[in-house]
N, C-alpha and C positions, 0 to 999 in steps of 0.2 A: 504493500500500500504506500510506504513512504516514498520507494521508485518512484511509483506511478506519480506520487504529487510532484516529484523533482521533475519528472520530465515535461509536464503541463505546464508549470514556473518556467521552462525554460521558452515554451509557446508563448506564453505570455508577455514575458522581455524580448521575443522579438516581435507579436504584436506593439505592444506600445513604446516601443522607443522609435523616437521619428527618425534615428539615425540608420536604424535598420531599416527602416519601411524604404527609405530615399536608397540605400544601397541594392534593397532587395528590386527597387524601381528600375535601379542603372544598370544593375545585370542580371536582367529578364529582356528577352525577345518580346517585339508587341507585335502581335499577331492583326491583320486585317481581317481575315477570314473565320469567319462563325466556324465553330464546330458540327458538323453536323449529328442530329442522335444520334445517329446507327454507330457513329467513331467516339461516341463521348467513354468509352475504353483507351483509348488511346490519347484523350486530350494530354498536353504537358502538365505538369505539378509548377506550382512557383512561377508559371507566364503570365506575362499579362496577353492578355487577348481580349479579341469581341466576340461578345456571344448574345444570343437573342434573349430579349427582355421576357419574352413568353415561356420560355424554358425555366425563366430562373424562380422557384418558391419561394415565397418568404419563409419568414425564421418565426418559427413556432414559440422560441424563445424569448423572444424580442419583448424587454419589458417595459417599452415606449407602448402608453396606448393613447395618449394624445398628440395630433400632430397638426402645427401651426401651419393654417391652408396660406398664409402668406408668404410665410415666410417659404415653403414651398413652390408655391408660384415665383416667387424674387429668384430660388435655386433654378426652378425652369426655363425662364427665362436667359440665367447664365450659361446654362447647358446649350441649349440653341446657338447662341453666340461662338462661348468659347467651349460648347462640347465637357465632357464629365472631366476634371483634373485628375484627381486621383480613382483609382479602381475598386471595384468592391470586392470582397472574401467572400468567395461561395466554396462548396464540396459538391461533389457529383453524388448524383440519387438518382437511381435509377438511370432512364433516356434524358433526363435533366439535370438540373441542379438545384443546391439550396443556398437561400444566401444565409452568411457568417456574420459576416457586417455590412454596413451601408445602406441599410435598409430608404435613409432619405432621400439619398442619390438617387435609390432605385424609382421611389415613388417620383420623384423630380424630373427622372430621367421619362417617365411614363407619362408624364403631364406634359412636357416636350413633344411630344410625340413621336418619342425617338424610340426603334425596334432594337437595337443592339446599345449596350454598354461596355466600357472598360471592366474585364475582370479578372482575378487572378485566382487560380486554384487550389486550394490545396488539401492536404489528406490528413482532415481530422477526426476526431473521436468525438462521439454524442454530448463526451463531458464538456470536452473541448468547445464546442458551438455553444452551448448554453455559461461558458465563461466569456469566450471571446466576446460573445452579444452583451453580458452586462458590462464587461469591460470599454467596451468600445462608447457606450451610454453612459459611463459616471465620467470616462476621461476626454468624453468631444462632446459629449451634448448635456443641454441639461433637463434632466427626466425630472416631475413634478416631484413632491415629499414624497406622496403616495406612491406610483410607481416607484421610485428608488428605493420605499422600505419593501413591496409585495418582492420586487429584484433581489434584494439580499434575503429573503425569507426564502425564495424560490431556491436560492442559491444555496443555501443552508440545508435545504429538506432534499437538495438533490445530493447531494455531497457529505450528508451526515457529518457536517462540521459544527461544530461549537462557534460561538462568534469570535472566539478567540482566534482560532486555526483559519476562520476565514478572512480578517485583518490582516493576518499575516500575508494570508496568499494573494489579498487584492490591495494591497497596500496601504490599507486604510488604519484608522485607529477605530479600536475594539469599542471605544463611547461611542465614537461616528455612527457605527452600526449597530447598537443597540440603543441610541435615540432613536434611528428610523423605525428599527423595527417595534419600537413601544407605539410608534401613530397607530399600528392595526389593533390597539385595544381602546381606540376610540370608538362612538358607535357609529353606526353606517353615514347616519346623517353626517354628520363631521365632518370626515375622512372625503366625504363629498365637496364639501365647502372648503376642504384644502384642498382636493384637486381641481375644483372649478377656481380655483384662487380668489375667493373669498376670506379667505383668511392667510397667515404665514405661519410658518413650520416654529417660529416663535410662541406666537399664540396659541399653536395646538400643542407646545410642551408646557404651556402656562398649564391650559385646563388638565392636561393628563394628573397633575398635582390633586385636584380636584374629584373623591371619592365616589360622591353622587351622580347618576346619570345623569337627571332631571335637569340639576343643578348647573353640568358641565354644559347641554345643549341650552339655559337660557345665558348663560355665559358667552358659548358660540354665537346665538343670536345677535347679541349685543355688539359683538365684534363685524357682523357681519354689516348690521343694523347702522352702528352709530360709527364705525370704522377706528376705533378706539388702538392707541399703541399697546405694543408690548406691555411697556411698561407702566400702563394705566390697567390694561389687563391683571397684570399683577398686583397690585397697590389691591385691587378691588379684590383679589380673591385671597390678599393676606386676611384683607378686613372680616371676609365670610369663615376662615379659618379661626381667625382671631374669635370671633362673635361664635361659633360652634364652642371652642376649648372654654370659652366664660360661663355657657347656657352647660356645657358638660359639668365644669369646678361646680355649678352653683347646684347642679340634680344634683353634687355629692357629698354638698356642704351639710351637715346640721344649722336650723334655724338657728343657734344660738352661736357658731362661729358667724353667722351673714349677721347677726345683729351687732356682732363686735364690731365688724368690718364696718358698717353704718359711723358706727359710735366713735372709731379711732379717726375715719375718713372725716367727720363732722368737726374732731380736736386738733387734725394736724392741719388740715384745710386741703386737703388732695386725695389721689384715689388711694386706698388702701387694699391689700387682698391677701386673706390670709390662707395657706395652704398646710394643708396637715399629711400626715405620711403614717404608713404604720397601721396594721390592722386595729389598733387600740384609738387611733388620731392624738396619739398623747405627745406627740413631735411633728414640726413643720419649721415655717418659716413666714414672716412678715413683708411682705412688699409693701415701699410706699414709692411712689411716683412722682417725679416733678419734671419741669419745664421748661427751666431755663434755668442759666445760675444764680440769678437770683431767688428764684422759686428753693432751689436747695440751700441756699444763705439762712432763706426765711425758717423751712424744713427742720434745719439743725439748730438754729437760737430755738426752738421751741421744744427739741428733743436733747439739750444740754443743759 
C-alpha cells in the first residue's frame, strides 16, 4: 500500500509542477490528425495531439458542479481566436476517451464550436483520475466551499485516508481540510446558500459554532437577509451563547444564591455572579464586573 501511494505522489508532482507540464509540452510530438476509434490501441502515451470533442467523456469525478456560463463564453471566444493553449489529460476507454482534466476547456472548446481539441494521453489508474481531477480544481480553479469540502470527502471515502494522510498527499494543511469538510454538517438549506453565495465560508464557520438547528438557519437568514459581516455575525452569536450559559447558571442556581447576587450587585453598584462548584455548592467563586478604570477605582475604594 505505501508503494502504491509513493508512486501516485510521484503522478502528482508531475501533474502540478508547471515546470514539468512546459517540459513534458516541448518534448511531445503535436499531432494534427485525430485518432481514429478503431486505432485508439495504438494512440501514443505523453503526445499531445487532436482528437474529437465527441469521443472525449467527461470525468465522472469532477467535483466542479457549478460553472460560470460567462466566464465560459469569454474562454470560447479565446478558443476561436487563439484556438485551446494548453491540452487537456484524458485516458483511453474503450473506442474513446475520458477526460483527466480540463474539463472547462472542454466545455469552452464545445461552445466554440470546435470538433477537435489539444490533448495528451496518458495511462492512469481509476485512483489516479479521481486525484488528478481534484487536484487540478483546488490548484487552477476555484471550486465553491461546498464542492471543495463534498471533493475532499469524496476523496477521503475513496482512498480510506484519514485527513491526516490526505494533507499530506495533497498538500494541504490537515485544518484546511477538516474546516471544509465540517460545512457538510450544516443542514441542506445552508450549504445551499453557501453554494449559491449567499453567504461566505466565514459565516458558515461562525454558525457551525452554533448547536441548535433552528437557531443556526435564523442566523443564516439574517446573513443572507440583512448581509451582515463576519464579524457582526459573531458578536451576535457570542451574545446568544452568552445569554444561553446565564438562562443555564440561573436553572442551576438556588433562589437564595440569585438573591445574594441581587443584594451584592445593589452594594457594589455593578453586575455581580456568583458560581458554586461541588456536589454540596459549598465552594465557588465571586464575579464582579466593571467598565472602565474608573468603574474598578470606584469597585475597590468600596471593597477596601
Amino acid at each position: 500500500m505505501a508503494e502504491a501511494k509513493k508512486r501516485l505522489g510521484r503522478g502528482l508532482n508531475s501533474l502540478l509542477s508547471s515546470t514539468r507540464m512546459q517540459e513534458m509540452e516541448e518534448n511531445t510530438t503535436f499531432s494534427t490528425t485525430p485518432s481514429p476509434a478503431s486505432e485508439t490501441s495504438n494512440v501514443a502515451i505523453d503526445k499531445v495531439m487532436e482528437l474529437p470533442v465527441e469521443k472525449i467523456q467527461k470525468n465522472p469525478h469532477q467535483p466542479r458542479q457549478n460553472w460560470d456560463e460567462s466566464k465560459l463564453l469569454d474562454l470560447s471566444e479565446s478558443i476561436k481566436t487563439s484556438g485551446v493553449i494548453q491540452p487537456v489529460l484524458v485516458r483511453q476507454m474503450g473506442q474513446g476517451y475520458q477526460l483527466i482534466a480540463g474539463e472547462r476547456r472542454l466545455r469552452a472548446t464545445q461552445l466554440a464550436g470546435k470538433d477537435k481539441i489539444p490533448a495528451i494521453v496518458k495511462q492512469v489508474s481509476e485512483e489516479q483520475v479521481i486525484e488528478w481531477a481534484l487536484i487540478e480544481n483546488l490548484h487552477r480553479a476555484d471550486l465553491n466551499p461546498l464542492e471543495r469540502a463534498r471533493a475532499y470527502q469524496h476523496y477521503l471515502n475513496n482512498f480510506s485516508l484519514t485527513q491526516q494522510e490526505a494533507a499530506v498527499r495533497l498538500s494541504e494543511d490537515r485544518s484546511t481540510i477538516a474546516n471544509y469538510i465540517r460545512l457538510l454538517e450544516l443542514p441542506a438549506e445552508i450549504q445551499k446558500m453557501l453554494s449559491d453565495g449567499n453567504m461566505s465560508m466565514g459565516h458558515a464557520r461562525a454558525i457551525l459554532s452554533v448547536t441548535d438547528n433552528k437557531k443556526k438557519m435564523e442566523l443564516a437568514e439574517m446573513v443572507k437577509r440583512k448581509n451582515i459581516s463576519v464579524r457582526e455575525l459573531e458578536r451576535k452569536i457570542q451574545s446568544i451563547n452568552k445569554d444561553k450559559d446565564e438562562k443555564k447558571l440561573k436553572e442551576e442556581k438556588s433562589a437564595n444564591v440569585i438573591d445574594l447576587e441581587r443584594e451584592l450587585t445593589r452594594s457594589v453598584g455593578t453586575k455581580v455572579i456568583i458560581k458554586t462548584v461541588g456536589k454540596k455548592k459549598q465552594r465557588g467563586k465571586i464575579i464582579i464586573e466593571y467598565y472602565s478604570l474608573d468603574d474598578f477605582d470606584r469597585i475597590r475604594e468600596k471593597l477596601i
